[in-house]
C-alpha positions as CSV (number, residue, x, y, z in Angstrom):
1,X,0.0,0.0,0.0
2,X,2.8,2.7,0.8
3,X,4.7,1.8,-2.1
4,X,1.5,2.6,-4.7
5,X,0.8,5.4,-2.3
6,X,4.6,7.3,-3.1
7,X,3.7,5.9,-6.8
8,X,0.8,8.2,-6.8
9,X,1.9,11.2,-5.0
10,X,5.0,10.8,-7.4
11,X,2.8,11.3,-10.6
12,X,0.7,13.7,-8.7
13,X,4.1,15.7,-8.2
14,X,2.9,16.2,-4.4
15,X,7.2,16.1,-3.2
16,X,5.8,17.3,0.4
17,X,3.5,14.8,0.7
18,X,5.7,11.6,-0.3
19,X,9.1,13.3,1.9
20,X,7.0,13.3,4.9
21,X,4.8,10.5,4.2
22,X,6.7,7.5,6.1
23,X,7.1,9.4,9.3
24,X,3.1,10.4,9.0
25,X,1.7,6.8,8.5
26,X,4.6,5.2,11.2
27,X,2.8,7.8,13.9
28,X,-0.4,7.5,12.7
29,X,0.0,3.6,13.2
30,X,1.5,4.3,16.4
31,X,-1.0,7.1,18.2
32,X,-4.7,5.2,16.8
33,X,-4.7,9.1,14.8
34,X,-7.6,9.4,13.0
35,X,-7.7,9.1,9.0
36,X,-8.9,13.6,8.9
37,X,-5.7,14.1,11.3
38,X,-3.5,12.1,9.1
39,X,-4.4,14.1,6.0
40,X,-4.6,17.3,7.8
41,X,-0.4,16.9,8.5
42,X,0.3,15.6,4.7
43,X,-1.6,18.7,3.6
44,X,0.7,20.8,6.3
45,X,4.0,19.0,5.0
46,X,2.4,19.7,1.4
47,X,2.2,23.7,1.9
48,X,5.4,23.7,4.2
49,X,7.2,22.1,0.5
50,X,6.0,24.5,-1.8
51,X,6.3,27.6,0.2
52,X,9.7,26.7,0.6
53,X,10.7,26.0,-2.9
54,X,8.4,29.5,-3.9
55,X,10.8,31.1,-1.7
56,X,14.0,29.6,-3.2
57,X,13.2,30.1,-6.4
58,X,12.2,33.8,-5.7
59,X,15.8,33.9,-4.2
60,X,17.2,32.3,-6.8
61,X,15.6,34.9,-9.8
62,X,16.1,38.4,-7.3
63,X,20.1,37.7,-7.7
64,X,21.0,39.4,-4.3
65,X,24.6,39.9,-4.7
66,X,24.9,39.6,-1.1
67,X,23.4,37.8,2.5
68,X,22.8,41.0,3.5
69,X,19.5,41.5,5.8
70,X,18.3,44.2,8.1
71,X,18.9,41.8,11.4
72,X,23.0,42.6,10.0
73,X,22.5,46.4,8.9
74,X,24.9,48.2,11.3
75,X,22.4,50.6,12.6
76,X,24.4,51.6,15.4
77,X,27.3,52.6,13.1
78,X,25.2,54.9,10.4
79,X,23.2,57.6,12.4
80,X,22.2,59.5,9.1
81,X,19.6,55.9,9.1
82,X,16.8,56.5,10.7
83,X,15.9,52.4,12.3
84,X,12.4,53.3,13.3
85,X,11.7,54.4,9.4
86,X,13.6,51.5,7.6
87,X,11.5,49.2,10.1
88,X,8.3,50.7,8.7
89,X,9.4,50.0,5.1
90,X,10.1,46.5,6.2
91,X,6.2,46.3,6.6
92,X,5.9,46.5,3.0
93,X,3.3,48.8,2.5
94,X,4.7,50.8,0.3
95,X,5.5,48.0,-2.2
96,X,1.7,47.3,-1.6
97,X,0.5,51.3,-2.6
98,X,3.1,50.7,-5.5
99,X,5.2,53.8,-4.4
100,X,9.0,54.3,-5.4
101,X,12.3,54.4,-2.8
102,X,15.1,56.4,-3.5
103,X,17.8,56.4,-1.0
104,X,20.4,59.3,-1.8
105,X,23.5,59.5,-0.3
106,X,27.5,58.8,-0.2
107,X,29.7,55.9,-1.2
108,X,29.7,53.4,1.8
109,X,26.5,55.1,3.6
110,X,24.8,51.7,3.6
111,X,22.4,52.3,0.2
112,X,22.8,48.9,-1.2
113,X,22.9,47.4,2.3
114,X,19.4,48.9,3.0
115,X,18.4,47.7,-0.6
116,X,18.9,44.6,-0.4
117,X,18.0,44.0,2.9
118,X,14.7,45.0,2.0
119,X,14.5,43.3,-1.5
120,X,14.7,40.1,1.0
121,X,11.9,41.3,2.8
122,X,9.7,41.5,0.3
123,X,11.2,37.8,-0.9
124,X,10.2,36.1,2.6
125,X,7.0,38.0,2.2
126,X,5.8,36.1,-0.8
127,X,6.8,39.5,-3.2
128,X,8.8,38.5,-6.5
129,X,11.7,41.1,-7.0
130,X,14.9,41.5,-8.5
131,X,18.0,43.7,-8.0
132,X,20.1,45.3,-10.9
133,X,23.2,47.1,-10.6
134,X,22.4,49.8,-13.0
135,X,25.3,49.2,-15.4
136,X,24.3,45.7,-16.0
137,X,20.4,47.1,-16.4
138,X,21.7,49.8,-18.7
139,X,23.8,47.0,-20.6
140,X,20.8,44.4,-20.5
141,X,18.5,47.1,-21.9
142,X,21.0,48.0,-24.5
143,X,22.0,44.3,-25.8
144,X,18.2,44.1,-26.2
145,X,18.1,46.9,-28.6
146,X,20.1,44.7,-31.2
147,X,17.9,41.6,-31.1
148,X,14.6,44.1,-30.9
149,X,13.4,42.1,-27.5
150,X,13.5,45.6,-25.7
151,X,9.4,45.8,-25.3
152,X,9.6,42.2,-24.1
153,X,12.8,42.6,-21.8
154,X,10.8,46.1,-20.3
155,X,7.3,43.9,-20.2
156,X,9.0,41.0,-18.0
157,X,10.9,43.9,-15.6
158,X,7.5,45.5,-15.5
159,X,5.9,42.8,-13.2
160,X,8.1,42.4,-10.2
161,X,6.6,43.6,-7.3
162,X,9.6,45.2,-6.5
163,X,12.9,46.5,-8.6
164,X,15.9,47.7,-7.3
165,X,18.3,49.4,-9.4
166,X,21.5,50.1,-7.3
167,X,24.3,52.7,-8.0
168,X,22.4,55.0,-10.3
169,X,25.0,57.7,-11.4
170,X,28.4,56.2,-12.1
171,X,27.7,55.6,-15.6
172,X,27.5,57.7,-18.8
173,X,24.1,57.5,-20.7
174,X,23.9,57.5,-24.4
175,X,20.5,58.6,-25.6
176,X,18.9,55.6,-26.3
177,X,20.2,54.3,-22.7
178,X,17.9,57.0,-21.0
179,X,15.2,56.2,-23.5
180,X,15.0,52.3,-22.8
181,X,15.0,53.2,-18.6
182,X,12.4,55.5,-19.2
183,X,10.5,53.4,-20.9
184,X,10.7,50.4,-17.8
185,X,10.0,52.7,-15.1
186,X,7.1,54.4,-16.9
187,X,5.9,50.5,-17.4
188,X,6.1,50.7,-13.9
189,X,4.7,53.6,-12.9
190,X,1.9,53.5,-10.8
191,X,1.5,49.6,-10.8
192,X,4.9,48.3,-9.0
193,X,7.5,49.6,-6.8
194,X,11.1,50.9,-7.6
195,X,14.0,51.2,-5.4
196,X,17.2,53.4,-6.7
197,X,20.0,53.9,-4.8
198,X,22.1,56.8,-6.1
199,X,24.6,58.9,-5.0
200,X,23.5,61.9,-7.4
201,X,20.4,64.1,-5.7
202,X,17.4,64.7,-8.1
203,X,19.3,68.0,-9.7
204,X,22.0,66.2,-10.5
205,X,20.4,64.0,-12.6
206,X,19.9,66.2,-15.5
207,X,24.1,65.9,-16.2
208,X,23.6,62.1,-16.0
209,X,21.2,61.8,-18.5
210,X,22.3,65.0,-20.7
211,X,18.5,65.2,-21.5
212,X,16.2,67.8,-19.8
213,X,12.8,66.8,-21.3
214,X,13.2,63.4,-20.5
215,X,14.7,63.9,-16.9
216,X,11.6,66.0,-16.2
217,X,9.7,63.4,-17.6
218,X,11.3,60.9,-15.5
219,X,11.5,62.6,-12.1
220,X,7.7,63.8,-12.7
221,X,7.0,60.1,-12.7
222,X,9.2,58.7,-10.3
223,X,8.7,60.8,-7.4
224,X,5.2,61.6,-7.5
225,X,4.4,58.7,-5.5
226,X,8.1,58.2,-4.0
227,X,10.0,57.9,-0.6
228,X,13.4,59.8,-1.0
229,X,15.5,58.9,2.1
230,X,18.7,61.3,2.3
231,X,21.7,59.4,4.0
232,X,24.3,62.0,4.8
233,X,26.7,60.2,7.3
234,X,30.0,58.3,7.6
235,X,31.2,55.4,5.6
236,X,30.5,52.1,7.1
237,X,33.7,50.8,4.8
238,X,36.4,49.7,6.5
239,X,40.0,47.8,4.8
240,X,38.5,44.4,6.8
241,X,35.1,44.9,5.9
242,X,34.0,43.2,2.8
243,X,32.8,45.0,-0.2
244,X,28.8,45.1,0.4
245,X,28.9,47.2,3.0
246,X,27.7,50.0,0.9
């Protein structure tokens, strides 16, 4: 009986069910439990499974350059960072009112660090997200330009619930980089959140993209439903600390 019982949940693809299902049917056996308990705690091992493959496979598809979380953020170190604020964020709701986070600041103020650790959030939370350093989203954007996949490549970065593009300002944009980022974030506008970490404030951006129109375009967009955080305090780098620190 148990081996055509793994046979079916096998075919049925129900991995939860068949892991745990030994250990279930040796204690059923063993406590008299009833045939509604028994099913009740394949059903738990079940869900328990597949939340836990959801989650690594939204891991695996964010690419978080680093196990960085806000239980590590050095608070203590970075007084420009307000805790009580980021701690709010980590409640999610503004991924849920589909409003934008821009975190301004120095080198080594803790940007990324506050990125990512709430990219993860929103992972653990059930959200689907990914982070992009913005060279390799300008370059991605650019290579798709060549094969004309850019409205499919801007469609597919349009539904994550939340989008972080990291290090927004230490790279030159030709024309038709600024167009194609334009284009994803006013995909996004108003349906998913955005979080840019920059070290350029919103005046500056005009000599980053060399394109008034479109910057005022842009900024009119991205900040009409935005959080702008301003992180104006040491650098959390040291020479032993490793490179994520940022």
């Amino acid at each position: 009986m148990r081996d055509k019982l793994h046979k079916l949940l096998g075919q049925l693809r129900l991995g939860g069910m068949a892991q745990a299902l030994e250990a279930i049917l040796d204690a059923a056996e063993r406590e008299a439990q009833p045939p509604a308990v028994v099913l009740l705690r394949l059903l738990e091992e079940e869900y328990r499974y597949r939340r836990e493959r959801s989650l690594s496979y939204r891991l695996q598809q964010a690419r978080l350059p680093w196990e960085w979380s806000l239980a590590t953020f050095p608070f203590d170190r970075q007084p420009a960072v307000a805790e009580h604020q980021i701690r709010a964020l980590a409640g999610l709701d503004f991924i849920a009112r589909a409003e934008n986070l821009v975190f301004i600041g120095p080198p080594g103020t803790g940007k990324t660090g506050l990125a990512i650790a709430l990219l993860r959030e929103a992972l653990l939370n059930g959200q689907r997200g990914r982070f992009y350093n913005a060279q390799e989203l300008i370059d991605e954007l650019y290579a798709s330009l060549a094969d004309h996949s850019t409205t499919r490549l801007i469609k597919r970065l349009a539904t994550y619930d939340i989008l972080v593009i990291d290090e927004l300002g230490y790279l030159t944009f030709k024309p038709e980089h600024a167009n194609a980022l334009f284009k994803l974030l006013e995909q996004r506008y108003g349906r998913k959140a955005t979080l840019i970490t920059t070290n350029l404030d919103y005046e500056h951006w005009y000599e980053l993209f060399r394109n008034k129109p479109l910057v005022d375009a842009l900024l009119d967009r991205l900040q009409h439903h935005c959080i702008t955080i301003r992180i104006d305090g040491p650098s959390l780098r040291t020479p032993s600390e490793s490179p994520n620190n940022q």
